[in-house]
ROBA-344940 format. One record per residue (C-alpha): residue number from 1; residue in one letter; y, x, z. Coordinates in nm, 3 decimals, always signed. Example, Ala and Ser with C-alpha at 12.3 -4.5 7.8 and 13.67 -1.06 7.14 Angstrom:
<rec><num>1</num><residuo>a</residuo><py>-0.450</py><px>+1.230</px><pz>+0.780</pz></rec>
<rec><num>2</num><residuo>s</residuo><py>-0.106</py><px>+1.367</px><pz>+0.714</pz></rec>
***
This chain:
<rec><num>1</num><residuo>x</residuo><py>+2.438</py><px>+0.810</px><pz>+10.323</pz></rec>
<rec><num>2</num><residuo>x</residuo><py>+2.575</py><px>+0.509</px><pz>+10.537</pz></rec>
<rec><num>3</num><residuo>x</residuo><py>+2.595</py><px>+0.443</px><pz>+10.940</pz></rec>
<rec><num>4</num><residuo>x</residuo><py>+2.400</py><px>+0.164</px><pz>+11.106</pz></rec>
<rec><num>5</num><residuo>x</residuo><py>+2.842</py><px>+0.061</px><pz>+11.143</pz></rec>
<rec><num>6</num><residuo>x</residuo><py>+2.852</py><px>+0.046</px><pz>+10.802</pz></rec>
<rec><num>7</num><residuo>x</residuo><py>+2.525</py><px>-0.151</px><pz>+10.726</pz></rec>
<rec><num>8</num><residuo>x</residuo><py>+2.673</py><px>-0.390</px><pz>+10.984</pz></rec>
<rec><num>9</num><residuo>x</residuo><py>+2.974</py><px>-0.422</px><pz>+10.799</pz></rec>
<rec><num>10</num><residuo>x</residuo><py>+2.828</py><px>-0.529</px><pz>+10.471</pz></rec>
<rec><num>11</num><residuo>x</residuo><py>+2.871</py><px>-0.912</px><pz>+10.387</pz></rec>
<rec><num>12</num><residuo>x</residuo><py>+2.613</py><px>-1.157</px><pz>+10.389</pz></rec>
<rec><num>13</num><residuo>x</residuo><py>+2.622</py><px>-1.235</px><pz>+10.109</pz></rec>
<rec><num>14</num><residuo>x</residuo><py>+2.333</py><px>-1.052</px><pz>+9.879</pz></rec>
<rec><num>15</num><residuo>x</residuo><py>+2.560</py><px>-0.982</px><pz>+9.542</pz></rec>
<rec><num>16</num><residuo>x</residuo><py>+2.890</py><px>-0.844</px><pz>+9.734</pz></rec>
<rec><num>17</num><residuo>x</residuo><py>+2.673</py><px>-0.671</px><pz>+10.001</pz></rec>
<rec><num>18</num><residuo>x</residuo><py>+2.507</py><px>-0.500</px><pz>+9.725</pz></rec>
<rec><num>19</num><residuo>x</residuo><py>+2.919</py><px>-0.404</px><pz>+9.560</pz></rec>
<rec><num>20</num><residuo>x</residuo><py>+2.975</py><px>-0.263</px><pz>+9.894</pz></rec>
<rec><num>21</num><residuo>x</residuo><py>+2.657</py><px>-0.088</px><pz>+9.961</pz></rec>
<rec><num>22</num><residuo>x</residuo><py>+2.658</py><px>+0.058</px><pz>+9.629</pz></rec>
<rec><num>23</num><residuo>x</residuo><py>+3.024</py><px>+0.184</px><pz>+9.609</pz></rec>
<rec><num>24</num><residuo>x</residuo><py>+2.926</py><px>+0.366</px><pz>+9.970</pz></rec>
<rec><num>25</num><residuo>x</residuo><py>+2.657</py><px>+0.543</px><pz>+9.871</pz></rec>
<rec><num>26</num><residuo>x</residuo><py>+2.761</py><px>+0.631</px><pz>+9.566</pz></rec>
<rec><num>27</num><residuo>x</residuo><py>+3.049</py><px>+0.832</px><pz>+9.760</pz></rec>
<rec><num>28</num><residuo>x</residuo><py>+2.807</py><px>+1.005</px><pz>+9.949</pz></rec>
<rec><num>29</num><residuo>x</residuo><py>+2.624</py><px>+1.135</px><pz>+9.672</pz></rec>
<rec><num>30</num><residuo>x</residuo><py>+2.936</py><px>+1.253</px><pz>+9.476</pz></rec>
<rec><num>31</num><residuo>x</residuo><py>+2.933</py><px>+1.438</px><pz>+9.795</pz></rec>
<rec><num>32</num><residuo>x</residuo><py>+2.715</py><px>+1.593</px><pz>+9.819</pz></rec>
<rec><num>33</num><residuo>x</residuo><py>+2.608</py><px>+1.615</px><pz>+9.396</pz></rec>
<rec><num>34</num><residuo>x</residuo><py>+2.472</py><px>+2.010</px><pz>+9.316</pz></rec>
<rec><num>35</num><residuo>x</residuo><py>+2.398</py><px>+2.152</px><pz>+9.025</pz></rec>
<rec><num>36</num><residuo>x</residuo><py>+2.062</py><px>+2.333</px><pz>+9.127</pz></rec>
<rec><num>37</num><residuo>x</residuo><py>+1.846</py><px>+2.016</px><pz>+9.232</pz></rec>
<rec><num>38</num><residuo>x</residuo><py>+1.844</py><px>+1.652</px><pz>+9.187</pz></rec>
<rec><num>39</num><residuo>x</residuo><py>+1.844</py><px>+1.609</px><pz>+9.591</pz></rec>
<rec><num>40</num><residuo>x</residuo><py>+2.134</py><px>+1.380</px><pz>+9.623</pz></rec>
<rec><num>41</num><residuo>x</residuo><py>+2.074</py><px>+1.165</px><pz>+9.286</pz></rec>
<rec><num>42</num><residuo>x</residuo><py>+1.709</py><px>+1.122</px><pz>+9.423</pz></rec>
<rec><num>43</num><residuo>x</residuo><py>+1.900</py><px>+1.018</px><pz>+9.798</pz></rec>
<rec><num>44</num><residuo>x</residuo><py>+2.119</py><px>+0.784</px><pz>+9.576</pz></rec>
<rec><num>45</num><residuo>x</residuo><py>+1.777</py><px>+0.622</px><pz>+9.375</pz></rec>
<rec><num>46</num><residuo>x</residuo><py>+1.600</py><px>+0.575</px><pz>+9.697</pz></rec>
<rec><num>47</num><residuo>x</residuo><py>+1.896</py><px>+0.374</px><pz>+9.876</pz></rec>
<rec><num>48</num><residuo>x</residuo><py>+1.948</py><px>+0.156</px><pz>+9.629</pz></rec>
<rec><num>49</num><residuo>x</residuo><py>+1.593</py><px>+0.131</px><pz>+9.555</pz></rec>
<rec><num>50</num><residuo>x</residuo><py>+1.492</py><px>+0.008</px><pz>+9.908</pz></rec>
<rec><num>51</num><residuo>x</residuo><py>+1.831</py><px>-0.210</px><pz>+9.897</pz></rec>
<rec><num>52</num><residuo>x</residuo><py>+1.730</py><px>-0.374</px><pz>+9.583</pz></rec>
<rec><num>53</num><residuo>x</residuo><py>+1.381</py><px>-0.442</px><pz>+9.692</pz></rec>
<rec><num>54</num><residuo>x</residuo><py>+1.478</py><px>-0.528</px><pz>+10.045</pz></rec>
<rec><num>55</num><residuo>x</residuo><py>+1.769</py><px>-0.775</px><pz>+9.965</pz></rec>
<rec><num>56</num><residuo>x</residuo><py>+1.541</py><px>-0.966</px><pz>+9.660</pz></rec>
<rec><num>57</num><residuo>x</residuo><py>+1.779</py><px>-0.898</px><pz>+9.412</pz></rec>
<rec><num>58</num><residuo>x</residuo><py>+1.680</py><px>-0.959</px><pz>+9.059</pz></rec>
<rec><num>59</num><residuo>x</residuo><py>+1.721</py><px>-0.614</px><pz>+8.917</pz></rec>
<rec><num>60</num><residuo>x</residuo><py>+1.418</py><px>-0.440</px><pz>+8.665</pz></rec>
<rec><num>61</num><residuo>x</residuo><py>+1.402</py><px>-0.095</px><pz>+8.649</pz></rec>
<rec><num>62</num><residuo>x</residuo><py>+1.155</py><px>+0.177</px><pz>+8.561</pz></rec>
<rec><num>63</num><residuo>x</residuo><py>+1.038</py><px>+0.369</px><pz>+8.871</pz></rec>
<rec><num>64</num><residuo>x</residuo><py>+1.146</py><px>+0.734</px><pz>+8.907</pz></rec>
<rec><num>65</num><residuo>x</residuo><py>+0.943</py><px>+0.986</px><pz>+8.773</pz></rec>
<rec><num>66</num><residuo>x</residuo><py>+0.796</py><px>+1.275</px><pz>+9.068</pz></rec>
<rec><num>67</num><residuo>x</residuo><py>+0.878</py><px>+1.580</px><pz>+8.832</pz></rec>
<rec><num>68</num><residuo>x</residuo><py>+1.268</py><px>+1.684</px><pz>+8.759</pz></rec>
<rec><num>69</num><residuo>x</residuo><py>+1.188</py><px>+1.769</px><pz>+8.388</pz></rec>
<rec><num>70</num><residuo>x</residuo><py>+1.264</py><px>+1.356</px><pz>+8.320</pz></rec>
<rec><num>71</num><residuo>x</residuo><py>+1.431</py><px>+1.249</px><pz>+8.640</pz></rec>
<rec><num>72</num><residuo>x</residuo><py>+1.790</py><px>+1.352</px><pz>+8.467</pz></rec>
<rec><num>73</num><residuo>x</residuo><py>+1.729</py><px>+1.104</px><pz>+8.177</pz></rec>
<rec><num>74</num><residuo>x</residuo><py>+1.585</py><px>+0.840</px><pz>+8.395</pz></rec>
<rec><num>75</num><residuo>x</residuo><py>+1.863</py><px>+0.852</px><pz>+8.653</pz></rec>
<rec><num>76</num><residuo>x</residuo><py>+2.106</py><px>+0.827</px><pz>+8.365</pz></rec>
<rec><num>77</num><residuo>x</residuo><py>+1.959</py><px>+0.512</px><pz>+8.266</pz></rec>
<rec><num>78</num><residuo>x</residuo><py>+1.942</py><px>+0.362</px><pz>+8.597</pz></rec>
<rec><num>79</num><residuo>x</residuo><py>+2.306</py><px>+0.445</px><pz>+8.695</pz></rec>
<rec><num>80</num><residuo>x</residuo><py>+2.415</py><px>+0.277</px><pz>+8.381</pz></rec>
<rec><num>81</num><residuo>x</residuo><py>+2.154</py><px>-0.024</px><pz>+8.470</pz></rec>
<rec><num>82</num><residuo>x</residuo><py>+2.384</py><px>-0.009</px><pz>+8.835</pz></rec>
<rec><num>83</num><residuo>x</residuo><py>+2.720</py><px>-0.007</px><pz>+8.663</pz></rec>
<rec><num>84</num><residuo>x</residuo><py>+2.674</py><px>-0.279</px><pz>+8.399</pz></rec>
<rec><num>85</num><residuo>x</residuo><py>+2.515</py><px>-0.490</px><pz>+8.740</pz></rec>
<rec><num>86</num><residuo>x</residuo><py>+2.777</py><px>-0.409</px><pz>+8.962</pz></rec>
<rec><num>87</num><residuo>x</residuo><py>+3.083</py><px>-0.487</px><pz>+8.693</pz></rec>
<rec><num>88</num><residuo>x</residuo><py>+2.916</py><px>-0.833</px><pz>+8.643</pz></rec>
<rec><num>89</num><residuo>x</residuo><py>+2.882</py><px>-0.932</px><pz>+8.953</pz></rec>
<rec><num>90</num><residuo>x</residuo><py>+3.256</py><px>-0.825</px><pz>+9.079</pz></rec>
<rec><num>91</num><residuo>x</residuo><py>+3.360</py><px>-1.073</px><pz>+8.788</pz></rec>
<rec><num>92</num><residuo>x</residuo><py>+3.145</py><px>-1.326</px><pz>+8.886</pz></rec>
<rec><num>93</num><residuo>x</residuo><py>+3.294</py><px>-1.347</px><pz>+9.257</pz></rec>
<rec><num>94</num><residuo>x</residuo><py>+3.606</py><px>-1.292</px><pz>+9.155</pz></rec>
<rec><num>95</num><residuo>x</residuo><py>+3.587</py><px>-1.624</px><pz>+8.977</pz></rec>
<rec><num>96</num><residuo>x</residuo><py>+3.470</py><px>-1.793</px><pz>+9.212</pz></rec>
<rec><num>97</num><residuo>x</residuo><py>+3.705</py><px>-1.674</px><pz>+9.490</pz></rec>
<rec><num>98</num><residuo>x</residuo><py>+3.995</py><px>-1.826</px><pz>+9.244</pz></rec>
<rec><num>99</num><residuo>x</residuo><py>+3.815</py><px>-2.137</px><pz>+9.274</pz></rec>
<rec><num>100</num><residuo>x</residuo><py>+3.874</py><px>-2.159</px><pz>+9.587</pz></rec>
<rec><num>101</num><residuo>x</residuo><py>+4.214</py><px>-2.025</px><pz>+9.600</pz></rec>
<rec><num>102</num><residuo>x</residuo><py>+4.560</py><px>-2.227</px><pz>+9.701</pz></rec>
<rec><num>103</num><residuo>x</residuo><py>+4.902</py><px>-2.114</px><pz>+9.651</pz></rec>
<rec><num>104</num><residuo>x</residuo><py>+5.152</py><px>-2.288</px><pz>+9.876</pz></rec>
<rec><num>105</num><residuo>x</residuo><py>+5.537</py><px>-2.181</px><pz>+9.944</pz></rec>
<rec><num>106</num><residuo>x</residuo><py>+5.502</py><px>-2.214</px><pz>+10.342</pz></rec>
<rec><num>107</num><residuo>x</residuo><py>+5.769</py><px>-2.357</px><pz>+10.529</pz></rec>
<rec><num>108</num><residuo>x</residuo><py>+5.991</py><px>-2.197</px><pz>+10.778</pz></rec>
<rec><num>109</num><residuo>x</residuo><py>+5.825</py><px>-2.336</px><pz>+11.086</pz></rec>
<rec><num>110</num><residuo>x</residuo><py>+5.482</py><px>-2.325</px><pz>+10.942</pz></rec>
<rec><num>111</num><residuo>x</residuo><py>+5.513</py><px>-1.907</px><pz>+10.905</pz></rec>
<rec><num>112</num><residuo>x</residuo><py>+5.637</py><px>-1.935</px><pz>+11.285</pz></rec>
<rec><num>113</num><residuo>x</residuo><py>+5.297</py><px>-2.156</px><pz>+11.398</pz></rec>
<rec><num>114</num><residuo>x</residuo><py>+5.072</py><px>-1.913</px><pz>+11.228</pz></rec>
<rec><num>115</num><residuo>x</residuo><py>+5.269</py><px>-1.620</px><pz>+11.319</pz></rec>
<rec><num>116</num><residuo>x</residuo><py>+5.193</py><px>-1.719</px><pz>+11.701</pz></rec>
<rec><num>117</num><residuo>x</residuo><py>+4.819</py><px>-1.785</px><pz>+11.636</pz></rec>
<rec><num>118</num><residuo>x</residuo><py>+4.798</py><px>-1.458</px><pz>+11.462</pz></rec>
<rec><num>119</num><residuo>x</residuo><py>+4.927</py><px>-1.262</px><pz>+11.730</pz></rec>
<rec><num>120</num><residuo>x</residuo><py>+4.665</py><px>-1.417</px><pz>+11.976</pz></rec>
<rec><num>121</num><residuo>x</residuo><py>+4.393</py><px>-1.351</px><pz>+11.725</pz></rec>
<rec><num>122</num><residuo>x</residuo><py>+4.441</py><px>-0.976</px><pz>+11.741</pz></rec>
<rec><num>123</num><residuo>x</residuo><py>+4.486</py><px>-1.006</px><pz>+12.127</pz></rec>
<rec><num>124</num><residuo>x</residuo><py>+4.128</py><px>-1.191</px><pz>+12.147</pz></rec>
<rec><num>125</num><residuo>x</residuo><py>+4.022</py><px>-0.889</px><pz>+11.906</pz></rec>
<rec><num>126</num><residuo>x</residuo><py>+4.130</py><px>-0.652</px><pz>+12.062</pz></rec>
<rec><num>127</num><residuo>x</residuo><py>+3.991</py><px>-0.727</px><pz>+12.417</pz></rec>
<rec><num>128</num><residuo>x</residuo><py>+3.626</py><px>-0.882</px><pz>+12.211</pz></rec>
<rec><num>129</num><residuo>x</residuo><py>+3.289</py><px>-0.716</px><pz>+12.382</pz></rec>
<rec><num>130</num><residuo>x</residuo><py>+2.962</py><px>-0.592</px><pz>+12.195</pz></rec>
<rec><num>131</num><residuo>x</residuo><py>+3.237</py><px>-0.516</px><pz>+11.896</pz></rec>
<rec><num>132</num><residuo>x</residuo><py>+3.178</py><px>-0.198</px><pz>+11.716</pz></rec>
<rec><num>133</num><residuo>x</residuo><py>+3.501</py><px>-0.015</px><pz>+11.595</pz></rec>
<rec><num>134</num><residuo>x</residuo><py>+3.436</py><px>-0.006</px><pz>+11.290</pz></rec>
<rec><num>135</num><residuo>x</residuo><py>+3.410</py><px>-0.401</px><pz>+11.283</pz></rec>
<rec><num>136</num><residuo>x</residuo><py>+3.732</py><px>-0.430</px><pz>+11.511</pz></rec>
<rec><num>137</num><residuo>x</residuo><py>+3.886</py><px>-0.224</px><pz>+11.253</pz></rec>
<rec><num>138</num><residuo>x</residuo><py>+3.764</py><px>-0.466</px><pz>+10.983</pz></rec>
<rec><num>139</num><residuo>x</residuo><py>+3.918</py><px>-0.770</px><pz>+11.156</pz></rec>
<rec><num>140</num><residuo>x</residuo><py>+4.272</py><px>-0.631</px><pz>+11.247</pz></rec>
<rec><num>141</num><residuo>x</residuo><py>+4.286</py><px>-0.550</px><pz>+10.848</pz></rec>
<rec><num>142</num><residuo>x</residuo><py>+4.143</py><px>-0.907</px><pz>+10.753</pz></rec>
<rec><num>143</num><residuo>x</residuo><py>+4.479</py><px>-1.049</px><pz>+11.003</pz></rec>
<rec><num>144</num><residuo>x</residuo><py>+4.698</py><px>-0.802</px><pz>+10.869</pz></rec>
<rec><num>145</num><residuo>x</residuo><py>+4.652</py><px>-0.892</px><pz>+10.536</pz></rec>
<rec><num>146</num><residuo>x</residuo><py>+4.734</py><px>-1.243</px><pz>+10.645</pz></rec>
<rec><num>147</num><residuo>x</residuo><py>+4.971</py><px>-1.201</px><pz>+10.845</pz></rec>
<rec><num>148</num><residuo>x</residuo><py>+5.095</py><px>-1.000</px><pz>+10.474</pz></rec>
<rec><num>149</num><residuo>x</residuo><py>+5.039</py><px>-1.361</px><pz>+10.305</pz></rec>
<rec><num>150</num><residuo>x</residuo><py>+5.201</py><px>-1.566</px><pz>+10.542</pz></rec>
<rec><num>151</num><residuo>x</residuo><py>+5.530</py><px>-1.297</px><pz>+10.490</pz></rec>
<rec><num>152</num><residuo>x</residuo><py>+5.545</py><px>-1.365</px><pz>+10.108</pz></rec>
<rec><num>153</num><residuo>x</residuo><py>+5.724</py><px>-1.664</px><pz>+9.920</pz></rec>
<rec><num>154</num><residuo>x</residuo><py>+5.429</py><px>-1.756</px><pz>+9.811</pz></rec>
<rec><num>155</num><residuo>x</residuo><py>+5.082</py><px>-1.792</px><pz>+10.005</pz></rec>
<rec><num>156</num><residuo>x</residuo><py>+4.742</py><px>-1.770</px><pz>+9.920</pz></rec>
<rec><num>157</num><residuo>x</residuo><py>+4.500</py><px>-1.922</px><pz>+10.087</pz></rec>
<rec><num>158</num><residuo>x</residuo><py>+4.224</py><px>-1.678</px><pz>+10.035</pz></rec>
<rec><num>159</num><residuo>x</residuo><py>+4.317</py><px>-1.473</px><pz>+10.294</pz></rec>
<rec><num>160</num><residuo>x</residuo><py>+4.259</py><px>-1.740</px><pz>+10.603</pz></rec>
<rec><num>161</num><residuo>x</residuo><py>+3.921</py><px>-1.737</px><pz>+10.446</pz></rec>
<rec><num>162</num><residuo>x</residuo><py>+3.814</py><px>-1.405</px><pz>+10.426</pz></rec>
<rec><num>163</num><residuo>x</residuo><py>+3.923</py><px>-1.370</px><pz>+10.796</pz></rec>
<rec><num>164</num><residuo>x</residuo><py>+3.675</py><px>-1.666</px><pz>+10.900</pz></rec>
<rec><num>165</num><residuo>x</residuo><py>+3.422</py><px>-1.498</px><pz>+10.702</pz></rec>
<rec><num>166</num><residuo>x</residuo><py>+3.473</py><px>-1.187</px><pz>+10.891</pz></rec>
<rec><num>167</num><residuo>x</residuo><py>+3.501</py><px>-1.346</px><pz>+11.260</pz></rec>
<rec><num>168</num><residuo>x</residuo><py>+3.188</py><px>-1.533</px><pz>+11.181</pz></rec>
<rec><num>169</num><residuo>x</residuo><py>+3.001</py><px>-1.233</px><pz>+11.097</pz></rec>
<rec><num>170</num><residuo>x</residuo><py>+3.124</py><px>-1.056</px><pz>+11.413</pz></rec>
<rec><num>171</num><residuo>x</residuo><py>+3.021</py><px>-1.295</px><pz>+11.634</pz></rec>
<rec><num>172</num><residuo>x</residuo><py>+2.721</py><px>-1.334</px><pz>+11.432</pz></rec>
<rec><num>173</num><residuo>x</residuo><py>+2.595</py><px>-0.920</px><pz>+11.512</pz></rec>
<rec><num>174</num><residuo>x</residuo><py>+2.671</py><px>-1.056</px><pz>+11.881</pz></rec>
<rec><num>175</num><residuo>x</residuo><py>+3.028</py><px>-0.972</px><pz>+11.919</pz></rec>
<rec><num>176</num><residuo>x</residuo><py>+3.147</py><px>-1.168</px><pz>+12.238</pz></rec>
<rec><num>177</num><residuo>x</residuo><py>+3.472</py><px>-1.372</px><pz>+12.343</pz></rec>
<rec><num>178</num><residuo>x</residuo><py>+3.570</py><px>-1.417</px><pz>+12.024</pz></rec>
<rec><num>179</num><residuo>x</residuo><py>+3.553</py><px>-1.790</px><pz>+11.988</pz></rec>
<rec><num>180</num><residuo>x</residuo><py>+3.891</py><px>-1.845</px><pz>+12.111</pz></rec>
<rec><num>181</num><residuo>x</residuo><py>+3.962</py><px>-1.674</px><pz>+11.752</pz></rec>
<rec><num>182</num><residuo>x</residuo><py>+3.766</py><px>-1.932</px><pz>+11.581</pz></rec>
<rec><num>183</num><residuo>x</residuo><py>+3.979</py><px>-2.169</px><pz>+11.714</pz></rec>
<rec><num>184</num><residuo>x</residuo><py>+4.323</py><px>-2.026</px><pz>+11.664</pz></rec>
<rec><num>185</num><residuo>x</residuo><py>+4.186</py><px>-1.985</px><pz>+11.287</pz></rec>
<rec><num>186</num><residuo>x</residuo><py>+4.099</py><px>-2.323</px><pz>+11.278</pz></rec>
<rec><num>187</num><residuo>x</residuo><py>+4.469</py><px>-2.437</px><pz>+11.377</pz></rec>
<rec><num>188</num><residuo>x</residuo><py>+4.590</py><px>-2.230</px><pz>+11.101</pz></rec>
<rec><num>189</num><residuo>x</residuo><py>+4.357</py><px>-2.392</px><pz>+10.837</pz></rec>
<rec><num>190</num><residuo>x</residuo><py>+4.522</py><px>-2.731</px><pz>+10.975</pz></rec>
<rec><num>191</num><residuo>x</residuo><py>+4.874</py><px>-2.583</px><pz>+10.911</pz></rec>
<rec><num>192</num><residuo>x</residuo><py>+4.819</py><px>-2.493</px><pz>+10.570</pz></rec>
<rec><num>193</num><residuo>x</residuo><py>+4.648</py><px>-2.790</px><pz>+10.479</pz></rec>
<rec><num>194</num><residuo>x</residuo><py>+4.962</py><px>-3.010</px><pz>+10.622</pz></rec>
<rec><num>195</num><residuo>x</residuo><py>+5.137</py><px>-2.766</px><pz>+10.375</pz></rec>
<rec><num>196</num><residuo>x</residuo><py>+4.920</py><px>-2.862</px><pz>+10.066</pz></rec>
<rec><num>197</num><residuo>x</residuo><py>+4.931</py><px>-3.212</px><pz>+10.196</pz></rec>
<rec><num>198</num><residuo>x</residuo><py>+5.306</py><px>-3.196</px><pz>+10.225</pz></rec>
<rec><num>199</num><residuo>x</residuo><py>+5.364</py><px>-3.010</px><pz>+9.914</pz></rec>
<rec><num>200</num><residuo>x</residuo><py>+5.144</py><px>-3.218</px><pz>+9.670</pz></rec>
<rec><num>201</num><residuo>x</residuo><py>+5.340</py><px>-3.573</px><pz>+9.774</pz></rec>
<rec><num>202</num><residuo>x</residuo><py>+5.652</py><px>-3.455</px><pz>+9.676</pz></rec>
<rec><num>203</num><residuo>x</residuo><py>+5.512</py><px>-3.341</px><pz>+9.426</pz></rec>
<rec><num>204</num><residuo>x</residuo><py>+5.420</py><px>-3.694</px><pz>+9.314</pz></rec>
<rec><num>205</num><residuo>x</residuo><py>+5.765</py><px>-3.820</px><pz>+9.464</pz></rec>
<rec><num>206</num><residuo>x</residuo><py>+5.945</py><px>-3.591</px><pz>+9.221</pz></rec>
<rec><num>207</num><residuo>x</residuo><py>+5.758</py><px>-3.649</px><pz>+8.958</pz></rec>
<rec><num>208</num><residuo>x</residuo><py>+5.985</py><px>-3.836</px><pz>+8.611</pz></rec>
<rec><num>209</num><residuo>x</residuo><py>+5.899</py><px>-4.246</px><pz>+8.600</pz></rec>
<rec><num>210</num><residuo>x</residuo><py>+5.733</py><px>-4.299</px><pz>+8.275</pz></rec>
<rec><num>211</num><residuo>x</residuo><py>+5.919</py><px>-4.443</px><pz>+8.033</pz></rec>
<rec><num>212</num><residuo>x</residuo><py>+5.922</py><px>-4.861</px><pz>+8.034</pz></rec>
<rec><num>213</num><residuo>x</residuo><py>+5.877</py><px>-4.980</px><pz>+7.705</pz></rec>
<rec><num>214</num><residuo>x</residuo><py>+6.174</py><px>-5.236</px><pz>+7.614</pz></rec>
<rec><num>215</num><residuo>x</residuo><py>+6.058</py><px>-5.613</px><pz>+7.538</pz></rec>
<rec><num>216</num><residuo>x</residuo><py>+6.102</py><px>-5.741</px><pz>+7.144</pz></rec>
<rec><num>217</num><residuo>x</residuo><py>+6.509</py><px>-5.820</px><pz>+7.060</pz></rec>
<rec><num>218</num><residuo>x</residuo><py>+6.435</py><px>-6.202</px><pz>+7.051</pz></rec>
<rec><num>219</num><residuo>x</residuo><py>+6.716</py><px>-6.211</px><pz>+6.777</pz></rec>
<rec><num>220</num><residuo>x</residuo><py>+6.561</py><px>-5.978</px><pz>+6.543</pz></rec>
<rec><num>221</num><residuo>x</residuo><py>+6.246</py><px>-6.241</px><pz>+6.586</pz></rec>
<rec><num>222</num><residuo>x</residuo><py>+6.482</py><px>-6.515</px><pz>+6.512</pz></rec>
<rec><num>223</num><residuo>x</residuo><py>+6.604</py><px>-6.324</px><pz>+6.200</pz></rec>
<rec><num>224</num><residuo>x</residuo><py>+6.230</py><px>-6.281</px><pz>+6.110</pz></rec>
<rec><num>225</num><residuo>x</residuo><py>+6.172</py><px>-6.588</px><pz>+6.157</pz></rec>
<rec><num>226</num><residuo>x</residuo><py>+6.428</py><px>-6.695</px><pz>+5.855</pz></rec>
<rec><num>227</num><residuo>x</residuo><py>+6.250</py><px>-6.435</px><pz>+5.597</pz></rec>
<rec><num>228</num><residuo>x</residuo><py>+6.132</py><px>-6.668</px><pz>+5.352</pz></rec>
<rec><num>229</num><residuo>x</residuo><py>+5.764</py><px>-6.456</px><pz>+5.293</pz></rec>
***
């Protein structure tokens, strides 16, 4: 139902491992779904069983029952169980990515410097050792989507750090020579934090002087002075 590639692939983080796992295997079954047995349900149960269990995620669920006069009912159940899980937890990282999320109009000469250190990444990429495909794959998409960012009026952010993410976890499987990457990525954090640094002072600079208050008219005090109450 999924390649030692694709278990590589998965994040390390439990919750949007188990998204990606999930949505994978779930394909497979569709797959290979017949209408004379339950084989392919039971595959599904028994992946995400042993991914559950093996991960520590806190999921309950009843176990499956041997005989296919009830399994129909209980997979039911437990692929509603998966859908309400998986929904919540999308939602819940989504948040939290847009936490973490600037959106900065880059400069002219800023989408030139990452530009260059782009184009190096994918060089250092492309010539990495001990890289699977599939992963080398995954990291030309995380710079192309960049790269994509860096393009637009408007830049987010979350981009630079989903390719760190993904570098880290390369070299992490033992993916070689691909610190030089780390590094180039680490120039292009500084050049979009010069941009956020940049942007937010004039910002301030730009911003309206409040309002000064004008002193009491020392006639009109004179005048009250003269009010005979």
């Amino acid at each position: 139902m999924i390649t030692d590639d694709g278990l590589d692939d998965l994040s390390d983080d439990d919750e949007v491992a188990f998204v990606q796992y999930e949505t994978i295997v779930r394909a497979s079954m569709e797959r290979s779904r017949n209408s004379n047995n339950w084989e392919a349900e039971r595959s599904y149960a028994t992946h995400m069983i042993a991914f559950i269990e093996g991960r520590g995620l806190e999921f309950s669920f009843a176990r499956p029952p041997d005989g296919d006069a009830d399994f129909g009912e209980w997979f039911s159940g437990f692929l509603q169980r998966i859908d309400i899980a998986k929904v919540g937890l999308r939602l819940k990282h989504a948040a939290r990515k847009k936490q973490h999320v600037s959106v900065l109009s880059l400069s002219l000469e800023f989408k030139t410097q990452i530009g260059g250190h782009l184009t190096a990444i994918r060089k250092i990429v492309f010539e990495a050792d001990h890289l699977p495909e599939s992963k080398r794959d995954a990291l030309i998409r995380r710079i192309d989507n960049l790269q994509h960012e860096v393009d637009r009026e408007r830049t987010r952010t979350e981009a630079a750090m989903a390719l760190w993410l993904e570098l880290t976890s390369a070299i992490s499987k033992g993916a070689t020579n691909l610190d030089p990457a780390i590094d180039r990525l680490a120039r292009i954090v500084k050049v979009l934090s010069l941009q956020k640094d940049e942007s937010e002072t004039k910002a301030i600079k730009g911003a309206p002087k409040p309002k000064q208050i004008a002193p009491p008219d020392e006639s009109m005090a004179d005048e009250d002075d003269d009010v005979p109450f």
